[in-house]
C-alpha positions in Angstrom: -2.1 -84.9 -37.9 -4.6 -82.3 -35.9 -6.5 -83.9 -33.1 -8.1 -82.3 -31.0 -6.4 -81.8 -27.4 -7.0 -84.0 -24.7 -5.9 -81.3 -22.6 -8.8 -78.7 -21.6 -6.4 -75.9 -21.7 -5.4 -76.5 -25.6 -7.6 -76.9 -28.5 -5.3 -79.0 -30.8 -2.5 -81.0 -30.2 -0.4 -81.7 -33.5 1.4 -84.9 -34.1 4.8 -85.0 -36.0 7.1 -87.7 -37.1 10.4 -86.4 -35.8 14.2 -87.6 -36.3 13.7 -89.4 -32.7 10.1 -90.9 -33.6 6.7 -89.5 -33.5 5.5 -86.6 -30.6 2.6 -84.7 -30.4 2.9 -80.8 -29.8 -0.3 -78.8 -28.2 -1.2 -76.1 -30.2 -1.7 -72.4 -27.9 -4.3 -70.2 -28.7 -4.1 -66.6 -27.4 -5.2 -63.4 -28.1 -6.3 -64.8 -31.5 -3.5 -66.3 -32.5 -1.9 -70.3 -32.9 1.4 -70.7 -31.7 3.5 -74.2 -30.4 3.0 -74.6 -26.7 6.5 -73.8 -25.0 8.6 -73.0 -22.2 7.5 -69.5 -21.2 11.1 -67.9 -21.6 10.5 -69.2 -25.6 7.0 -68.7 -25.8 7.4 -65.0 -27.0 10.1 -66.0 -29.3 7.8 -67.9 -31.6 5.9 -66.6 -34.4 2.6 -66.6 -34.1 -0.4 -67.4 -36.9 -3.9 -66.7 -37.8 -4.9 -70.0 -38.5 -3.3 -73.5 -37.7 -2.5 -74.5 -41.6 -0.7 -70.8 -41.6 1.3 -72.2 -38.5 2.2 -75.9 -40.5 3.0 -74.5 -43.4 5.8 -72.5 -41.5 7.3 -75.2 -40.2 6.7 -77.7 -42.9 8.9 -75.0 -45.2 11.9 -74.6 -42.8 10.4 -72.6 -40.1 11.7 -75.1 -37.9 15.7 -73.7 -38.4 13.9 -70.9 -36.0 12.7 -73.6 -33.6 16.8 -75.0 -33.6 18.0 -71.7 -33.0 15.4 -70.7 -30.0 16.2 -74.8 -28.1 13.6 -76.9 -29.9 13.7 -80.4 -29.2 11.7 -81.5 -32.2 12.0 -80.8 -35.7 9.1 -80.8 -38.1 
């Protein structure tokens, strides 16, 4: 589900049904593009999208063997 952010600094926050129960994950908007908010020393390690259902899409198809590989907590 996309909500928007209660969090001034985000637009959307995105909630996910993960393995350990549902989380919600802000969405980053910069220089154009959506990415998952992260720690900064991942931040540049994840891809980066045009549009939010570009950025679901990804992960809903396996993108999220990247976000294992980089320390992601959650899988979506």
């Amino acid at each position: 589900m996309i909500r928007d952010s209660a969090d001034p600094r985000y637009l959307y926050s995105l909630s996910v049904q993960t393995e350990k129960g549902p989380t919600s994950v802000r969405l980053v908007f910069k220089n154009g593009k959506f990415s998952l908010d992260a720690n900064e020393k991942l931040t540049e390690l994840l891809p980066k999208f045009d549009a939010v259902p570009a950025l679901i899409e990804y992960y809903v198809n396996g993108g999220a063997k990247i976000g294992k590989q980089v320390g992601s907590d959650f899988t979506l």
